[in-house]
DOBAVO-522446 format. One record per residue (C-alpha): residue in one letter; residue number from 1; x, y, z. Coordinates in Angstrom, 1 decimal. Layout:
! DOBAVO-522446
   residu   num       xx       yy       zz
        A   NUM        X        Y        Z
...
This chain:
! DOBAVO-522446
   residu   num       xx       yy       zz
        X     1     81.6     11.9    115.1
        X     2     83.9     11.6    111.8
        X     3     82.3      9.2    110.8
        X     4     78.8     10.9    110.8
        X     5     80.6     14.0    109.2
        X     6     82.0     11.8    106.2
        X     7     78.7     10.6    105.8
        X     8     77.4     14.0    105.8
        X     9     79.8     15.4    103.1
        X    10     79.4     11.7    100.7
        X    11     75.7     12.6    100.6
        X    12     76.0     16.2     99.2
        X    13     78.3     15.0     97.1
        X    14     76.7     11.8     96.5
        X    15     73.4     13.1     95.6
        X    16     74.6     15.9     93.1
        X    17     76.5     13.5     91.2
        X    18     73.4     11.0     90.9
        X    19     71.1     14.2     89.9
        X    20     73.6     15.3     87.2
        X    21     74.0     11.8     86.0
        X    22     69.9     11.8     86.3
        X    23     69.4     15.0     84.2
        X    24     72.5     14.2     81.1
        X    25     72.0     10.4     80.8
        X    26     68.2      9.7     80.4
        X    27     67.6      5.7     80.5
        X    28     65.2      3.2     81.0
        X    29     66.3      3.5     84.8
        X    30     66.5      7.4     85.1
        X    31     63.8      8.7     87.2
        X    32     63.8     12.0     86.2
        X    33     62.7     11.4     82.8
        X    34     60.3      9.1     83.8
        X    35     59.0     11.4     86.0
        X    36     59.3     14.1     83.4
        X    37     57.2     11.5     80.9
        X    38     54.2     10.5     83.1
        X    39     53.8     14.3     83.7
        X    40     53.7     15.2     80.2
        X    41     51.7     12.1     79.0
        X    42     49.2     12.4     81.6
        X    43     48.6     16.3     80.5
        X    44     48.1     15.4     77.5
        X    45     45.4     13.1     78.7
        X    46     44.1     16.3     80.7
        X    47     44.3     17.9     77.0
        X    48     42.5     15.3     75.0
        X    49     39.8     14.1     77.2
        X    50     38.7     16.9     80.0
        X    51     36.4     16.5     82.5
        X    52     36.1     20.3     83.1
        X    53     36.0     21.5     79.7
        X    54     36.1     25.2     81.2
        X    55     39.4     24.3     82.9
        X    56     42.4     26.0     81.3
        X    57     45.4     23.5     80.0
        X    58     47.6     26.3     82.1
        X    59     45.5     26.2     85.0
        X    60     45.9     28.0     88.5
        X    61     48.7     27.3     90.1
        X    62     50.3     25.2     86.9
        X    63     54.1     26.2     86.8
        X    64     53.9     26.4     90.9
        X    65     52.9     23.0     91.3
        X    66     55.2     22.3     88.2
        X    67     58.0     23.2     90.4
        X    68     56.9     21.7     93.9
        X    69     56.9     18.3     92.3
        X    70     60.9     18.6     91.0
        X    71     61.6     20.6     94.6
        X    72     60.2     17.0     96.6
        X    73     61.5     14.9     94.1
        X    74     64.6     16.6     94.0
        X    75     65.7     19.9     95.0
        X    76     64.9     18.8     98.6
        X    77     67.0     16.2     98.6
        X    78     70.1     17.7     97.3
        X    79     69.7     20.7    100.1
        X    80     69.9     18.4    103.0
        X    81     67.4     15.8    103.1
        X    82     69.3     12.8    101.9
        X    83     72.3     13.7    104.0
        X    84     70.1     14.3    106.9
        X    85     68.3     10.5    106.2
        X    86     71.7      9.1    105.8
        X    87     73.0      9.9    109.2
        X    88     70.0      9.3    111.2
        X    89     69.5      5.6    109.4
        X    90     73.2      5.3    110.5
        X    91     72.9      6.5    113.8
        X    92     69.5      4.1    114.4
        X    93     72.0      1.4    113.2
        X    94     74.6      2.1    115.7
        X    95     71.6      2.3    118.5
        X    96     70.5     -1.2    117.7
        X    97     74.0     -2.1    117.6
        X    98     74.3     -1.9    121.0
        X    99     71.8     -4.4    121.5
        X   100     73.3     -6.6    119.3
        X   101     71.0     -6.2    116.4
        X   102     73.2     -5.8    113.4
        X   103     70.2     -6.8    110.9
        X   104     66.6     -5.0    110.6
        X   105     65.9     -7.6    107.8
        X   106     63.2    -10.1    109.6
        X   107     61.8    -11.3    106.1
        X   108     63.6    -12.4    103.4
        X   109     61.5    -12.0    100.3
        X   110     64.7    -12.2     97.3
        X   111     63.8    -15.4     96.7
        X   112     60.5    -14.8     96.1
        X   113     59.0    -14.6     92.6
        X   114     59.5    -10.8     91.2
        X   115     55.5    -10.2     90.8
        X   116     54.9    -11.4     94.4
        X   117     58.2     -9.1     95.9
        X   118     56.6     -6.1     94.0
        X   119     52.5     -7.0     94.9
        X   120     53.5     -7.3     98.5
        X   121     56.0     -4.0     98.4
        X   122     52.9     -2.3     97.3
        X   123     49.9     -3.6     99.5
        X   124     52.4     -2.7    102.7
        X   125     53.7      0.6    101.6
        X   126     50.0      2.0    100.3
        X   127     48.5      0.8    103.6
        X   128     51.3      2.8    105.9
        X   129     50.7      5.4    103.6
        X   130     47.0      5.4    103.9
        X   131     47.5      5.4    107.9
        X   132     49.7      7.9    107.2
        X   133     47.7     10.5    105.7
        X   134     44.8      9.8    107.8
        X   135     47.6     11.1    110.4
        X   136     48.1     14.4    108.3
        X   137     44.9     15.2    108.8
        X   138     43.8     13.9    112.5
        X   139     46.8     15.3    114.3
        X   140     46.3     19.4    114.0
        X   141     49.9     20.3    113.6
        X   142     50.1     17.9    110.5
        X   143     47.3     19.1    109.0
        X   144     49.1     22.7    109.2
        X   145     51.6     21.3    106.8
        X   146     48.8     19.1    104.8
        X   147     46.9     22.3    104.6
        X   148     49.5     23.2    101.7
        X   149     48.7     20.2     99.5
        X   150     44.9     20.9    100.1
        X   151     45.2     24.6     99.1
        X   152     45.0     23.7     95.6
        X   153     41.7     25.5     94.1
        X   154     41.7     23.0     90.4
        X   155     42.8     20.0     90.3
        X   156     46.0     18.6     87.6
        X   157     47.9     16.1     87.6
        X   158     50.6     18.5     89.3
        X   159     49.0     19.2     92.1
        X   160     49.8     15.6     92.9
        X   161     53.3     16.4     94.3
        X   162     52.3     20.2     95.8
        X   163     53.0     19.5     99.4
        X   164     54.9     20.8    102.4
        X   165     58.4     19.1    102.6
        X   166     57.9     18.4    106.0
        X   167     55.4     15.3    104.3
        X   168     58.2     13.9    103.0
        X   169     60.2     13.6    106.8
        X   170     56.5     12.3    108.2
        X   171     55.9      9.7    105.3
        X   172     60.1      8.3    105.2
        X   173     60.4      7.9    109.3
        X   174     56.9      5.9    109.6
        X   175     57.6      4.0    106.4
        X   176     61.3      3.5    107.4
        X   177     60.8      0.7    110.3
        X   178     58.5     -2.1    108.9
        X   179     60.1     -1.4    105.2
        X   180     63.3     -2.1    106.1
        X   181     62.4     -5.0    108.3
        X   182     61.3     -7.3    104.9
        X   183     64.1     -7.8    102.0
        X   184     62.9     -5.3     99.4
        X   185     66.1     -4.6     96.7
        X   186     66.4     -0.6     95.2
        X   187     65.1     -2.1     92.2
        X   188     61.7     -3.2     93.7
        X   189     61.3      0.5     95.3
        X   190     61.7      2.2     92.0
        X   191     59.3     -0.2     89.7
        X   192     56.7      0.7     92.6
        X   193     57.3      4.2     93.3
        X   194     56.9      4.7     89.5
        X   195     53.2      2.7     89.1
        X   196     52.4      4.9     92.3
        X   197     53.1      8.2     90.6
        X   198     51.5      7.4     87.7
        X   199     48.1      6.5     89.7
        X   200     49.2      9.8     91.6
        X   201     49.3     11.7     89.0
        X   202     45.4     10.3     87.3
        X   203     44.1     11.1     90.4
        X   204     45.0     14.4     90.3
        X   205     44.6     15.0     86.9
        X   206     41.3     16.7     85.0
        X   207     39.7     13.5     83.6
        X   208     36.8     11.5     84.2
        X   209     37.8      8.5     85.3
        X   210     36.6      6.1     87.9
        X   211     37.9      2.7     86.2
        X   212     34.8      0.6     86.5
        X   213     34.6     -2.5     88.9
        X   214     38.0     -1.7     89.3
        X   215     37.2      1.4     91.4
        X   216     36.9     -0.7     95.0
        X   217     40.4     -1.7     93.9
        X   218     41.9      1.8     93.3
        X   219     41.9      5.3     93.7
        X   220     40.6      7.4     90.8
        X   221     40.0     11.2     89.8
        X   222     36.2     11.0     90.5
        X   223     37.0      9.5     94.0
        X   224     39.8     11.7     95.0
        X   225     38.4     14.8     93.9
        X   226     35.8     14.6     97.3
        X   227     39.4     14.2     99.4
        X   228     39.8     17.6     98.4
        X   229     36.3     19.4     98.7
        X   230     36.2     22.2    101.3
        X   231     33.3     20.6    102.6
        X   232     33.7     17.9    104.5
        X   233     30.5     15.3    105.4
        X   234     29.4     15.6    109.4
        X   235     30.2     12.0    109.5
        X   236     33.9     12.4    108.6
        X   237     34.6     16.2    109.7
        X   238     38.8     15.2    109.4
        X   239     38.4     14.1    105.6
        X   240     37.4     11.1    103.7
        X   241     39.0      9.0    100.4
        X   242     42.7      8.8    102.1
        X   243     43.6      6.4     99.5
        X   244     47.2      6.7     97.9
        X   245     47.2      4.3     94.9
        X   246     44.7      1.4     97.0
        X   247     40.9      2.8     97.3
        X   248     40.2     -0.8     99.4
        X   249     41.2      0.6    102.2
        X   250     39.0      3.5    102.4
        X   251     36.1      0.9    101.9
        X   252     37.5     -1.5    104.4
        X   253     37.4      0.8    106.9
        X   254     34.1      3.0    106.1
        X   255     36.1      6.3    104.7
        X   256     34.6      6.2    101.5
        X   257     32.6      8.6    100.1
        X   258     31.3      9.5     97.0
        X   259     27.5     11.7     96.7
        X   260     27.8     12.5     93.4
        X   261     30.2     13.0     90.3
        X   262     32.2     15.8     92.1
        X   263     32.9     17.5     88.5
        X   264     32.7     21.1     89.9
        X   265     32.4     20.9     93.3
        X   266     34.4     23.4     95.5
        X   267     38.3     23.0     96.2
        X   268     40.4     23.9     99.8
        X   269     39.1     23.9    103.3
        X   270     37.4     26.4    105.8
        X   271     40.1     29.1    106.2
        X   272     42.6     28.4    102.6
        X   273     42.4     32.5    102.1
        X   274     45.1     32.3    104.5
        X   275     47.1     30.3    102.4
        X   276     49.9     33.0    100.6
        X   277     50.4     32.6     97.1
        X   278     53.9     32.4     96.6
        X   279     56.1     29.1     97.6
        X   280     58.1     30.3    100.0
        X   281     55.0     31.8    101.7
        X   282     53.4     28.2    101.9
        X   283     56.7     26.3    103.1
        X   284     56.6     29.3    106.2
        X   285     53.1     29.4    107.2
        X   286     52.6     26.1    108.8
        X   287     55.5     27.1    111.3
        X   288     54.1     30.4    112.1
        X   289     50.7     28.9    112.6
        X   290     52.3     26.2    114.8
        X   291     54.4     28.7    116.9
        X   292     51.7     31.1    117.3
        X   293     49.3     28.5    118.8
């Protein structure tokens, strides 16, 4: 038990010390500023090139969203999250421990050439992902939480990160097994996780864009924008376009859909007047619509 409690106390302290460093030492390596940059660079794009010209540059929601996407990305962690993550991968390590399993690693990939280590970390991650959010919004006490992310009424590049925290428990402890079992180094996660934000963030944003031939390949704004109309097609009543960064999948397995361009269709889902306003309101209501049930 001392053991889990030193763990629990490293973390807090841990964490802070890595967001201070994060915030007064920006680097080629510091995610916050990277973070900060893509955010910034892709509003300009929103800026220079709309695709709803009638769309404010402050748009609905702006400064929330603004502030769920440092809350995920941060604030979560440093309240509990990471500490919380740290003791459970610990104490599923000390489970398989008493099988005799002292190593989840069952491919070894650091030999590989760096572009095939970060192609394959990103083909396996997107597709649990994919899975993953097609779970959000199948299982109906998910999609209580997902309903937060799908509240959004005009689409920015922010509203990329607006989500229920509870996502970010879902997304880590399904991702956590068949990650961990192939060799991937910190450094890999980090090159990936910032190409993923940025494609994040353009799907989100108010542009355009579908990229071309390319668009079977990826996701895009003109794609993703139908993943958050409040009407859904009778063929796919639980959504369609679950891609993350990867748009293959959604047209490997027939969730594709695209009528038209989408440029001003209508935002949310059947019952989003429910939805409060403030954050706090949102991060409560999918447990009182859960417990009430």
């Amino acid at each position: 038990m001392e053991k889990y409690w030193k763990i629990c106390v490293d973390s807090f302290t841990g964490y802070w010390n890595y967001l201070f460093n994060e915030v007064s030492q920006p680097g080629i390596h510091n995610y916050f500023y990277w973070l900060l940059g893509l955010s910034v660079l892709v509003w300009i794009l929103e800026l220079a090139l709309p695709w709803r010209k009638n769309q404010k540059a402050i748009r609905k929601d702006f400064w929330q969203d603004g502030f769920y996407m440092f809350f995920n990305f941060f604030l979560f962690s440093l309240i509990g999250f990471n500490a919380v993550s740290n003791i459970a991968v610990e104490a599923f390590s000390d489970f398989l421990g008493l099988f005799g399993i002292t190593n989840l690693v069952a491919i070894e990939i650091q030999s590989w050439p760096a572009w095939s280590k970060l192609l394959t970390l990103f083909i396996i991650a997107d597709f649990i992902q994919w899975n993953t959010h097609r779970l959000l919004h199948a299982v109906p006490f998910l999609w209580e939480f997902h309903k937060v992310h799908h509240s959004v009424k005009e689409m920015g590049f922010a509203a990329h990160l607006r989500y229920h925290w509870m996502e970010n428990i879902v997304y880590k402890t399904i991702q956590y097994l068949p990650l961990a079992m192939i060799g991937f180094g910190i450094q890999d996660f980090f090159v990936v996780h910032i190409f993923t934000v940025a494609i994040g963030h353009l799907n989100h944003a108010n542009v355009g864009w579908d990229y071309g031939p390319l668009k079977y390949i990826f996701n895009n704004p003109k794609m993703h924008i139908w993943h958050h109309a409040k009407e859904m097609p009778s063929t796919h009543p639980m959504g369609i376009n679950f891609g993350i960064s990867l748009s293959i999948w959604d047209y490997l397995f027939k969730t594709a859909y695209i009528p038209h361009s989408g440029k001003n269709i209508e935002l949310g889902y059947d019952d989003d007047s429910t939805m409060p306003e403030s954050f706090l309101g949102q991060i409560i209501r999918p447990f009182k619509a859960i417990f009430s049930k």
